[in-house]
C-alpha positions as a LaTeX table, in Angstrom:
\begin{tabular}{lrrr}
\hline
Residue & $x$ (\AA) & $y$ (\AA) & $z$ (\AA) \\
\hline
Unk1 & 3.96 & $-15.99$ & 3.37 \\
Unk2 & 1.86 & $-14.06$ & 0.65 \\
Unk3 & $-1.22$ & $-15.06$ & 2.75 \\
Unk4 & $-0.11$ & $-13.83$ & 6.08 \\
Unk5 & 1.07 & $-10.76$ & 3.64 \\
Unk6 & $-2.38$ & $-10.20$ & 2.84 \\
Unk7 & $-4.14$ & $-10.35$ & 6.58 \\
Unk8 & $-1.57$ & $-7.30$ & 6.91 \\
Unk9 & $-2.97$ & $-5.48$ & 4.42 \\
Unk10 & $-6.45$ & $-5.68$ & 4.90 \\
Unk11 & $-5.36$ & $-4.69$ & 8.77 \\
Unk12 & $-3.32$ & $-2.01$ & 7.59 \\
Unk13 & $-5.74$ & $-0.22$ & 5.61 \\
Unk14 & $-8.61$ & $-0.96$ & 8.16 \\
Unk15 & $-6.40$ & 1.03 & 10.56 \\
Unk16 & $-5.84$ & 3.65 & 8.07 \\
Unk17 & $-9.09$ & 4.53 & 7.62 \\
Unk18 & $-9.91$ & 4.02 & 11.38 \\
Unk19 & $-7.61$ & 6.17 & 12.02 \\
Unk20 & $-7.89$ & 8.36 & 9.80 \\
Unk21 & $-11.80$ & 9.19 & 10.29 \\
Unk22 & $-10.75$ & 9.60 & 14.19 \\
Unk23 & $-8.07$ & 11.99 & 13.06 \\
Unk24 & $-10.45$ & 13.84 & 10.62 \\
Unk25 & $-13.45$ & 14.18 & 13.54 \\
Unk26 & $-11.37$ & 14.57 & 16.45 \\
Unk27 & $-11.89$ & 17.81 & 18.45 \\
Unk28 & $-9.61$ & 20.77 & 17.34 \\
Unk29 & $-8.62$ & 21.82 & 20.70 \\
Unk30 & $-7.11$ & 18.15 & 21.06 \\
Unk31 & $-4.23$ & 18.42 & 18.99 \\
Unk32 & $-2.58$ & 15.47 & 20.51 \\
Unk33 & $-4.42$ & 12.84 & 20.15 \\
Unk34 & $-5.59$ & 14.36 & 16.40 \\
Unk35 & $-1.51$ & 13.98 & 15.63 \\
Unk36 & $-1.49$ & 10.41 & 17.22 \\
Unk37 & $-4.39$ & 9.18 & 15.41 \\
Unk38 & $-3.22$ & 10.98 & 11.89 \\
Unk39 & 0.24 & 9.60 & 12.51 \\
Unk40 & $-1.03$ & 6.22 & 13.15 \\
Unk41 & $-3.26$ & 6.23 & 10.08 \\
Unk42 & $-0.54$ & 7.21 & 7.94 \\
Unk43 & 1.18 & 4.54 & 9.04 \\
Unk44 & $-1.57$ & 1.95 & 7.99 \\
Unk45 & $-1.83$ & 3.46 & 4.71 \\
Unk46 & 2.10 & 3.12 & 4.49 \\
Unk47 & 2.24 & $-0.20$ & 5.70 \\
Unk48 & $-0.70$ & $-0.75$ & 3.16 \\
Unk49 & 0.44 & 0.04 & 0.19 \\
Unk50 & 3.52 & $-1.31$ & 0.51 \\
Unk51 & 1.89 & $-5.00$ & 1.02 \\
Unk52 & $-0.49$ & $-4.39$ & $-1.82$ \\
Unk53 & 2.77 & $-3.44$ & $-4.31$ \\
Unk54 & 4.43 & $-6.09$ & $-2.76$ \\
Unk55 & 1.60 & $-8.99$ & $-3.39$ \\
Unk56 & 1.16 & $-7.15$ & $-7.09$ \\
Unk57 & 4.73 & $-7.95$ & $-7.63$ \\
Unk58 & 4.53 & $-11.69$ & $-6.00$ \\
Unk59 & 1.34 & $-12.61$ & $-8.15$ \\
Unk60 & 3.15 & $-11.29$ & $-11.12$ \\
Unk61 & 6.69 & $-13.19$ & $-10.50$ \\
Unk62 & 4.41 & $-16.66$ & $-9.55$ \\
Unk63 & 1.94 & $-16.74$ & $-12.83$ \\
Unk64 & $-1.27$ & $-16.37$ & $-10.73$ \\
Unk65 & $-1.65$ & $-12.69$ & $-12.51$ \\
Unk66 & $-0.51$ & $-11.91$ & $-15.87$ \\
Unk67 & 2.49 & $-9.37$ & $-16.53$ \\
Unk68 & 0.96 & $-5.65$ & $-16.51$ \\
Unk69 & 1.49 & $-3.96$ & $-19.56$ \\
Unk70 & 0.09 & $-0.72$ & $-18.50$ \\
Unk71 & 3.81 & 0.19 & $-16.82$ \\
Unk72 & 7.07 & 0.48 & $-19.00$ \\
Unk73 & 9.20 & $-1.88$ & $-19.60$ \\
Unk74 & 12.97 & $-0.78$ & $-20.18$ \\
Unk75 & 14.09 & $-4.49$ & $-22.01$ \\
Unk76 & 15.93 & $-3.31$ & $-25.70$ \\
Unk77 & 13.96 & $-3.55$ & $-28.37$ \\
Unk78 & 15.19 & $-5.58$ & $-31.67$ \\
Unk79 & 17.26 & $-2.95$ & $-33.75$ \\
Unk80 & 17.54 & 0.03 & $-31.46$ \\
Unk81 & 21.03 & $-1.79$ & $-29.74$ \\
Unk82 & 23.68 & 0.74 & $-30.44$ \\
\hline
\end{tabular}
């Protein structure tokens, strides 16, 4: 699963950026296919980022990645119990 995961996400953001450079360079008089191509890269980018959080988390919960430490953990510390 966390492989077919991945092909998604490197699709995803290939389509974002796809997209997105047809949105950004698309001729301003038209608007409709400039709001179909933005819409449909924000949808890669969406679609992105949610597989790459989601194959963070699954590398973390597996062992193949170490634990970040960089966010905050909300687990009690010794002596601070009320």
């Amino acid at each position: 699963m966390s492989k077919l995961i991945a092909i998604l996400n490197v699709i995803a953001w290939a389509g974002f950026w796809a997209f997105g450079y047809l949105a950004l360079t698309a001729d301003p008089a038209q608007g409709g296919s400039m709001v179909i191509a933005l819409l449909l890269a924000a949808a890669g980018a969406a679609v992105g980022m949610w597989a790459y959080f989601w194959l963070v988390k699954h590398t973390e919960a597996t062992g193949y990645a170490k634990r970040s430490t960089s966010r905050p953990r909300f687990e009690a510390d010794e002596g601070l119990d009320a």
